[in-house]
N, C-alpha and C positions, 0 to 999 in steps of 0.2 A: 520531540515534544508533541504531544497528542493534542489534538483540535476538537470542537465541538461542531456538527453539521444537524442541520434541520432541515429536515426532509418532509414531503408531503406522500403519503399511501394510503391510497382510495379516501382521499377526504379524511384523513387520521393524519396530524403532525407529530412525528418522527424524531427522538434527538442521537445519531451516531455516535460515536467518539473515535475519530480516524487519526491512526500513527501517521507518524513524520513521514517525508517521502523516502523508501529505503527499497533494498533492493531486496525481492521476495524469489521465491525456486515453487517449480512446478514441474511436472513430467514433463513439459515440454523446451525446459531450460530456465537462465533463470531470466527477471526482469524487473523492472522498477516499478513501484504502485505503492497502494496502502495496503492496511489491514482496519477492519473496525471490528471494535471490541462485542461479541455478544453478550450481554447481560446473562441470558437462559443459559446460555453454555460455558460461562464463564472463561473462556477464550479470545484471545486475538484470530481471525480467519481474514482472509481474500476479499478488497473492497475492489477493487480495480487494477488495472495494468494500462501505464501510459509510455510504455514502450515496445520496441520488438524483444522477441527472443533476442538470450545473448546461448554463448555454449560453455562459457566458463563466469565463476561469482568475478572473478577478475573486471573481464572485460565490462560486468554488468557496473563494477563498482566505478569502474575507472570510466563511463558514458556520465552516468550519475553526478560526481566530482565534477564534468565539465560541464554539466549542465547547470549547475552552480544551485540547485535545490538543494542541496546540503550537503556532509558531510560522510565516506562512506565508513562504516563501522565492523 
């Protein structure tokens, strides 16, 4: 379920829309974070990473699950 975040930029408030915690892939493996939605580009992209690298969606999904943020998909 996607969330609403308000943000402040340069004296400009901000409203995100950031997905559930889930597990995201990147060249450098994969890992756990969000995505927020761009309005302009009509896209979900990359909001953060709040773990390490993993080397397989496995292992990222089965840290995840224990971490008890939710549920892996």
């Amino acid at each position: 379920m996607a969330k609403r975040l308000t943000i402040e930029v340069e004296g400009i408030l901000e409203e995100e829309v950031l997905s559930e915690t889930k597990v995201l892939k990147s060249n450098a493996g994969f890992y756990i974070g969000h995505e927020y939605f761009d309005t302009e580009m009509s896209s979900w992209l990359p909001y953060n990473r709040i773990s390490d690298y993993f080397r397989t969606r496995r292992m990222a999904e089965t840290y995840l699950v224990a971490s008890g943020k939710t549920v892996a998909t």
